[in-house]
C-alpha positions in Angstrom: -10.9 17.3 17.4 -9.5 19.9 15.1 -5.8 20.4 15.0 -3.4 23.1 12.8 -0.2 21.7 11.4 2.2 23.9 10.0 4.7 22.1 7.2 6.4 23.5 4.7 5.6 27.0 4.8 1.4 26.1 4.7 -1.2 25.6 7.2 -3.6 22.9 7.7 -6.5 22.0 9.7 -7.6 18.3 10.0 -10.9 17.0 12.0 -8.9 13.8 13.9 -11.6 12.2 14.8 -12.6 11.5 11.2 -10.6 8.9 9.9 -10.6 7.6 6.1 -9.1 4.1 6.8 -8.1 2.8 3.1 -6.3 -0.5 4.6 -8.3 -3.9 3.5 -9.1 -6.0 6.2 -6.5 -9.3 6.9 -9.1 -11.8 7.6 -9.0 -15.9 7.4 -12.0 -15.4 5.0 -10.8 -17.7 1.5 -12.6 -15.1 -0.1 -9.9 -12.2 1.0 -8.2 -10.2 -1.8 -5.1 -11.9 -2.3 -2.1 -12.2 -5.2 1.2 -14.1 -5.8 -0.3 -17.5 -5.4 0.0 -17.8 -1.7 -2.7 -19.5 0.3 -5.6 -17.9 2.0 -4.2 -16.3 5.8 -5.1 -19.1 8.4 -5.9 -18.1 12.1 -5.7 -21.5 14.3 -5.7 -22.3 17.7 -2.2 -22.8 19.8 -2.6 -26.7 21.0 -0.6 -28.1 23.8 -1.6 -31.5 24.8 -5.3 -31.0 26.7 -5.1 -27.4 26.1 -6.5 -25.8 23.4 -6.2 -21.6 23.0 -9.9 -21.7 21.7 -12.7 -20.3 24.6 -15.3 -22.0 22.8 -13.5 -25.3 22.5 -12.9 -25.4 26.6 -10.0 -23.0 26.5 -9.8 -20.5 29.2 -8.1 -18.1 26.6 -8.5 -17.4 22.7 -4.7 -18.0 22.1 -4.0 -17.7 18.5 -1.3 -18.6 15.4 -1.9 -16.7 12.3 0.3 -17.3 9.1 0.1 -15.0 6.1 2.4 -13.9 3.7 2.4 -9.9 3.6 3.0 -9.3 0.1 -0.1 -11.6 -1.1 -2.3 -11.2 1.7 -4.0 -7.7 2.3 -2.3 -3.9 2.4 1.1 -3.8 3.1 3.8 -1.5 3.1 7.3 -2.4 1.8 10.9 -0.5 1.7 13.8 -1.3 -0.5 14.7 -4.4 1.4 11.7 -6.2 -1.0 14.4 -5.9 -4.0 17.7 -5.9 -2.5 21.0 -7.6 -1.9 21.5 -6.1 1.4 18.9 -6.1 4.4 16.5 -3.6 5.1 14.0 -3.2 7.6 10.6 -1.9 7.2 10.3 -1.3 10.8 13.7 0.8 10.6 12.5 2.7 7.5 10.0 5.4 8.9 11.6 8.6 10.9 8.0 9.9 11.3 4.3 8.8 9.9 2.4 11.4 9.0 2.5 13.1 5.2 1.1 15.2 3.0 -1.0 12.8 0.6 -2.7 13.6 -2.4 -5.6 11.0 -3.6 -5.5 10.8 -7.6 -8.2 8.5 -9.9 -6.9 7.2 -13.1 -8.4 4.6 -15.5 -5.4 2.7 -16.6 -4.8 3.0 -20.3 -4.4 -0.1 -22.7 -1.5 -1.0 -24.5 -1.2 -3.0 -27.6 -0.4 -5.9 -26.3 -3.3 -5.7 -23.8 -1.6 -4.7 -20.6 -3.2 -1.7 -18.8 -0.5 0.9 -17.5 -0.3 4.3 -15.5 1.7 6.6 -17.4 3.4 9.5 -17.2 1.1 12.0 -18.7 -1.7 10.3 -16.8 0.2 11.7 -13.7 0.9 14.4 -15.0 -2.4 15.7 -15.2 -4.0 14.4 -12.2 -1.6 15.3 -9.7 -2.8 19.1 -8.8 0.1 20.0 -6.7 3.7 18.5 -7.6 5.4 20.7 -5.0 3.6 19.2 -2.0 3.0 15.5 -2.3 4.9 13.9 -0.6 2.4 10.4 -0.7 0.4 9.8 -3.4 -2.5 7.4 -3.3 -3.8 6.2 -6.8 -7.0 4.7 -7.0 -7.8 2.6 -10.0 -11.0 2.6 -11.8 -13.3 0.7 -12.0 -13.2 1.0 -8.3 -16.3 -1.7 -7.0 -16.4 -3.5 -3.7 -15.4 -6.3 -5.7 -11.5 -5.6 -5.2 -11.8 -6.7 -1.8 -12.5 -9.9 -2.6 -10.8 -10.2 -6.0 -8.1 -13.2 -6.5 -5.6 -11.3 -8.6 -3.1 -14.4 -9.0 -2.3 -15.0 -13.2 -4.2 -11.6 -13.8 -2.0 -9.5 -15.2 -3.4 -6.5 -13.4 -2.9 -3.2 -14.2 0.5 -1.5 -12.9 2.8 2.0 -13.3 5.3 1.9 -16.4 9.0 3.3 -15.5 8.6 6.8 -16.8 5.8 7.2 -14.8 7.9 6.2 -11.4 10.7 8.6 -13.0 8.4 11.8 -12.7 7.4 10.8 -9.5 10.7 10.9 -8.2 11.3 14.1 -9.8 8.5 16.0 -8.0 9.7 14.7 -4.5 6.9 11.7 -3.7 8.2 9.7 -1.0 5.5 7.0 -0.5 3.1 5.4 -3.1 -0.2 3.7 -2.3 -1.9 2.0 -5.2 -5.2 -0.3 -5.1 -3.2 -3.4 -7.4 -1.0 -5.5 -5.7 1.8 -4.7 -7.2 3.3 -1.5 -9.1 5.1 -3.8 -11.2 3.7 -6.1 -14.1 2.9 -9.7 -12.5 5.2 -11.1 -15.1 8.1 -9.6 -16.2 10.8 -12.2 -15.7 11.9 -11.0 -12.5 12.8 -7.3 -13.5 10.8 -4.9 -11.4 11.6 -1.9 -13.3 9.4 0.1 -11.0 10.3 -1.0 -8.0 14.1 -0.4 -8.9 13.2 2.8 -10.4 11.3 4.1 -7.2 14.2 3.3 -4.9 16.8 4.2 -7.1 18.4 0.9 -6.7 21.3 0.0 -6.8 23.3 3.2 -7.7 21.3 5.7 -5.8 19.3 3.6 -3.0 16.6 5.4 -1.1 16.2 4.2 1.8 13.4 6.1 3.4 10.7 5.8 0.5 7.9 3.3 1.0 5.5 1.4 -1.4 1.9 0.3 0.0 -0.1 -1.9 -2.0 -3.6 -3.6 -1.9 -5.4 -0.4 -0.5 -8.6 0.1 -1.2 -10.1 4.0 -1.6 -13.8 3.7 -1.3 -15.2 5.9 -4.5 -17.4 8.4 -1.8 -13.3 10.0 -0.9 -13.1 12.6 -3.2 -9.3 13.4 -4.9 -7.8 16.1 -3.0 -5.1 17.0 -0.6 -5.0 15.0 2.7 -2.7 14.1 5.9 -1.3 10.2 5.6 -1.2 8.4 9.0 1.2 5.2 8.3 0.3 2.5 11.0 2.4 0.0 10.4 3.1 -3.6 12.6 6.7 -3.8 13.9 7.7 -6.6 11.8 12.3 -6.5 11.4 11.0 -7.8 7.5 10.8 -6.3 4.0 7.3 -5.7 4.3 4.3 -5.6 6.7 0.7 -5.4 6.4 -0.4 -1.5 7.7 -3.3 0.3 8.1 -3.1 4.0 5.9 -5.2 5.9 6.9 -6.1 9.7 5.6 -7.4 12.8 7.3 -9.4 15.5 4.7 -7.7 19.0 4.9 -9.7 21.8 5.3 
């Protein structure tokens, strides 16, 4: 199914029945990518008294509790309500769900102290079109299967310095996906400099920008320009896990 969009002053085409989904799957496997020290997500039965919500245990329906924690869990998508005073709803934080996405590769580069970063020049000269990305997905290499398995707790994985974020707002991005679980250093005594930064928070909050983390862009999508579908649960929370998925343009 071929459809035109017209946005901005440009045309494109996209083939909707070829989806790039670039979500990882939430599964109770302990092998799951996770982060943050929380527990592996746990899918049990519902038990009341004789009954049991389990078809192979005599139930007469699969009737299931799942607990999970968004942020450490699998993809999710967060608005400014993951950093601030005031409450802010995910689920109240989209106006529409589709954007213009551009898919960027970096190697993170290495610090002296041994921290890997995304920086500004990085960005700088990956991004191919500044004037029309609204969503930018960054990939990370190395990019093996093994990130959907990889326990990133006490890591230090790699993440985007504040000067980086800064450019980004300056061009107009609106959404960032990244492949790490977090844009921010794991440890860094609580300041989230590029979490702040991105949302402009407190003196400037942006309400309508999103951050998605723990995607995972398999390495046959090439870089380029594509349309973002956000599916997102309804969750009245911070954060909740989605499903981004991408359509080429053509």
């Amino acid at each position: 199914m071929i459809a035109s969009i017209f946005h901005k002053g440009k045309d494109y085409k996209v083939d909707l029945y070829k989806p790039i989904d670039i979500s990882m799957p939430l599964s109770n496997n302990p092998n799951a990518a996770s982060a943050w020290y929380v527990e592996p997500l746990k899918i049990t039965p519902v038990e009341n008294g004789n009954w049991i919500g389990d078809v192979n245990k005599g139930g007469s329906v699969n009737f299931r509790n799942i607990a999970f924690n968004p942020h450490g869990n699998g993809t999710h998508t967060e608005c400014v309500g993951h950093i601030s005073k005031e409450q802010y709803s995910i689920n109240q934080t989209f106006s529409r769900f589709f954007f213009i996405a551009e898919v960027i590769t970096i190697l993170p580069e290495q610090l002296e102290n041994g921290d890997y970063v995304i920086t500004e020049k990085q960005l700088q000269q990956v991004v191919s079109d500044p004037k029309t990305c609204e969503a930018l997905v960054i990939r990370t290499l190395s990019n093996g299967k093994s990130k959907l398995t990889m326990q990133y707790s006490n890591t230090n994985p790699p993440y985007i310095l504040k000067e980086a974020i800064t450019w980004l707002n300056e061009i107009g991005v609106e959404h960032i996906l990244i492949d790490m679980p977090s844009i921010d250093k794991e440890l860094d005594e609580g300041k989230l400099e590029a979490h702040h930064e991105f949302w402009e928070y407190p003196s400037n909050t942006q309400t309508h920008k999103t951050i998605t983390e723990f995607i995972y862009v398999p390495n046959d999508i090439e870089d380029g320009t594509y349309l973002l579908n956000f599916q997102i649960a309804p969750f009245e929370n911070d954060a909740t896990p989605s499903k981004p998925i991408l359509y080429k343009i053509y």
